[in-house]
FIKOLZA-1660 file (N, C-alpha, C; in steps of 0.1 Angstrom, whole numbers, plus 5000, padded with zeros to 4 digits):
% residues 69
   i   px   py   pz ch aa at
   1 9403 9124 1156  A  X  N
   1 9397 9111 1158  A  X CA
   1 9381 9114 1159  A  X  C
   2 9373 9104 1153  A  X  N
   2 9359 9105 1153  A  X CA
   2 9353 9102 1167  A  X  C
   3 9345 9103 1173  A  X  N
   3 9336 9100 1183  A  X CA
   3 9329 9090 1180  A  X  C
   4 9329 9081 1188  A  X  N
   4 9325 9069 1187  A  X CA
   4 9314 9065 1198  A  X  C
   5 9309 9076 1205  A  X  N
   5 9305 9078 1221  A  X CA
   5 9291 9068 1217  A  X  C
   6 9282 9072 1207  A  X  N
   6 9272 9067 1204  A  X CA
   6 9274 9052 1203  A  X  C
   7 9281 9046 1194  A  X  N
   7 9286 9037 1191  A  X CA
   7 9288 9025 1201  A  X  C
   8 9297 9027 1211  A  X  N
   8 9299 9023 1223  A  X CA
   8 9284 9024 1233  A  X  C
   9 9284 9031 1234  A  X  N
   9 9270 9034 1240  A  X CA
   9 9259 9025 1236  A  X  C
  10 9255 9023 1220  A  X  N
  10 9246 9011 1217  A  X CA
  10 9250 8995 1220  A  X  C
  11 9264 8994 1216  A  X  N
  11 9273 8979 1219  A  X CA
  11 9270 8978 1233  A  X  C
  12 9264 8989 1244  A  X  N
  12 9264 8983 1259  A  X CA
  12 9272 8985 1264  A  X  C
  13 9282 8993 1264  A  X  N
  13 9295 8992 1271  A  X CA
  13 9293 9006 1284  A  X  C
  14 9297 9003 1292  A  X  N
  14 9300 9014 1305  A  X CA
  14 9309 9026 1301  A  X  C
  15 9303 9037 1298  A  X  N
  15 9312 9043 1290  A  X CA
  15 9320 9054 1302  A  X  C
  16 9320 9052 1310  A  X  N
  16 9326 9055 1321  A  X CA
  16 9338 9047 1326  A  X  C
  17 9337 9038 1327  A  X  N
  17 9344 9028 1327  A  X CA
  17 9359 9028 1317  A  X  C
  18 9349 9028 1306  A  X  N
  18 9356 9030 1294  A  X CA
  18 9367 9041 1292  A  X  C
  19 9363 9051 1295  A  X  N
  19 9368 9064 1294  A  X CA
  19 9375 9061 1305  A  X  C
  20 9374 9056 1318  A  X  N
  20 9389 9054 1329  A  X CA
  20 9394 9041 1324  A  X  C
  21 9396 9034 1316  A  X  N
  21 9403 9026 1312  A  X CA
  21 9413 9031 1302  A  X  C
  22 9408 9037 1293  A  X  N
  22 9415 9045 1276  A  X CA
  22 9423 9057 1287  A  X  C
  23 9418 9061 1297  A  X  N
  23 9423 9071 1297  A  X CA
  23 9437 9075 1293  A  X  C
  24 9447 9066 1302  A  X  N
  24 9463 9067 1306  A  X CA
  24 9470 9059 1292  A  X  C
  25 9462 9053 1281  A  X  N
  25 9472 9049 1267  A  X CA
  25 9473 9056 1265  A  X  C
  26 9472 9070 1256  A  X  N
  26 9479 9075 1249  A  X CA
  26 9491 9082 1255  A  X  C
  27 9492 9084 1269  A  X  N
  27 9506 9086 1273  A  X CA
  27 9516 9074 1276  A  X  C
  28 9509 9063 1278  A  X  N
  28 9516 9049 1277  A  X CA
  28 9525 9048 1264  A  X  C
  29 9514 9048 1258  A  X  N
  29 9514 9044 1245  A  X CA
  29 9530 9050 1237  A  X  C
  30 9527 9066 1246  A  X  N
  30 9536 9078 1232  A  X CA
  30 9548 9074 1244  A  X  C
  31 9550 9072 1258  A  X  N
  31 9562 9071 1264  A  X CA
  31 9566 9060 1257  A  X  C
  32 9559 9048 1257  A  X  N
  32 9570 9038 1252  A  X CA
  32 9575 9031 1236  A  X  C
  33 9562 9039 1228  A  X  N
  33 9563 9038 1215  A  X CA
  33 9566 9050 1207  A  X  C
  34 9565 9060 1209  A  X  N
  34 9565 9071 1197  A  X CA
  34 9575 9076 1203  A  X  C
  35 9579 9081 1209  A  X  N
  35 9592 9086 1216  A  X CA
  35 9608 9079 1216  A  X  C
  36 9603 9069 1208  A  X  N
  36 9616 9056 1207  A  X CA
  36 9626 9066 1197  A  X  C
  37 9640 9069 1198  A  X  N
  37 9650 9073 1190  A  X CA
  37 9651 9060 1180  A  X  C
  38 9650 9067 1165  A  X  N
  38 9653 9062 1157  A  X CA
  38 9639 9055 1149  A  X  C
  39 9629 9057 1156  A  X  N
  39 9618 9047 1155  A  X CA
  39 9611 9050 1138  A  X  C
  40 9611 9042 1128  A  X  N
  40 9608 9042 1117  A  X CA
  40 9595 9054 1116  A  X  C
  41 9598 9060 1105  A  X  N
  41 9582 9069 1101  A  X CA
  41 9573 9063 1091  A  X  C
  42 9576 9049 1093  A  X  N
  42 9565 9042 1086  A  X CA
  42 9556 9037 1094  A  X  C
  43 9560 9041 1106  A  X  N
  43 9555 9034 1123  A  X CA
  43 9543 9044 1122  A  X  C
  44 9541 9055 1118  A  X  N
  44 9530 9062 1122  A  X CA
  44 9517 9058 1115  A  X  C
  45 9516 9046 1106  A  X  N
  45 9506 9040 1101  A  X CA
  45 9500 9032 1114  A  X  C
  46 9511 9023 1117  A  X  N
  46 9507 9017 1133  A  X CA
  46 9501 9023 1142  A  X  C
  47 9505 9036 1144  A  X  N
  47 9498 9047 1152  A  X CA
  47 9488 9050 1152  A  X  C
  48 9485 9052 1139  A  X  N
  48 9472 9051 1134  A  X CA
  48 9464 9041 1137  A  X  C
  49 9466 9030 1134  A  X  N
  49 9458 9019 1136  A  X CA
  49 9455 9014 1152  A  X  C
  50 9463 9020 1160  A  X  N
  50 9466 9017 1175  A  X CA
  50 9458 9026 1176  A  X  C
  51 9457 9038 1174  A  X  N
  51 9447 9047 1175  A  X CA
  51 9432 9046 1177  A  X  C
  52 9425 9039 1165  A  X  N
  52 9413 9037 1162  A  X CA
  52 9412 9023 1161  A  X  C
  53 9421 9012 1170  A  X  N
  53 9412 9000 1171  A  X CA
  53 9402 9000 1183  A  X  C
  54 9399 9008 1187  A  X  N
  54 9386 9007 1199  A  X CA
  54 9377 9020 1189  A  X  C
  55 9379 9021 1176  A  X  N
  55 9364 9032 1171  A  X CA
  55 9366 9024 1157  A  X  C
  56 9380 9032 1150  A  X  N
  56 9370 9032 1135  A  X CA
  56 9370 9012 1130  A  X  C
  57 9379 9003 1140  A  X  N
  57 9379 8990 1135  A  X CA
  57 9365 8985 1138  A  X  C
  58 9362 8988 1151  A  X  N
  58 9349 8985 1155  A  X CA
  58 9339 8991 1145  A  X  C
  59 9339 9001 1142  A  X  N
  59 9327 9008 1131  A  X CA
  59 9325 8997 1120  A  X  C
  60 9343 8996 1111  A  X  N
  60 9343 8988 1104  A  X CA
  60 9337 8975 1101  A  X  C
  61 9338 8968 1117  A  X  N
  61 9331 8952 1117  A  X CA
  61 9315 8959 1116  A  X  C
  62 9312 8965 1127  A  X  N
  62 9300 8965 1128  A  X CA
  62 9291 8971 1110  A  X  C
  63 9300 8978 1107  A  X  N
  63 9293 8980 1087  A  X CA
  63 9290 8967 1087  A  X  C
  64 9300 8961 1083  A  X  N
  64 9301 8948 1074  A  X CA
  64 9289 8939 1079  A  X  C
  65 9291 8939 1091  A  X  N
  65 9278 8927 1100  A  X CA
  65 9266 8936 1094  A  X  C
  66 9264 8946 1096  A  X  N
  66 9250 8956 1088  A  X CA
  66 9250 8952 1071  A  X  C
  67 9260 8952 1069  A  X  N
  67 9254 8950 1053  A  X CA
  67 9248 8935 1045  A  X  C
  68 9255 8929 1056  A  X  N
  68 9252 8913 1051  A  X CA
  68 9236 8909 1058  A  X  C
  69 9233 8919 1065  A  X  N
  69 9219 8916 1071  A  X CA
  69 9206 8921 1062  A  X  C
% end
């Protein structure tokens, strides 16, 4: 996963905060999603995307809002 520290850091955000909030998902996340018997392996696209909606979706908007400026 990319570092996004900068990123968050210009958007204003308390990155401490932040960091004790994210902390405990990805063990949330893998106890009650990725650990499922049976669970499709097309699921790990989701994973993906569950992954990086607090970096690379945010990068994403923030391009787009940069390019139309």
């Amino acid at each position: 996963m990319a570092d996004y520290r900068k990123m968050w850091h210009d958007l204003g955000m308390d990155l401490e905060k932040h960091d004790e909030f994210l902390a405990p998902v990805p063990t949330i996340y893998g106890d009650l999603f990725v650990k499922q018997q049976n669970r499709p392996i097309a699921m790990e696209y989701f994973d993906f995307v569950m992954s990086e909606v607090y970096g690379l979706r945010v990068k994403e908007l923030l391009d787009m809002k940069n390019d139309e400026s």
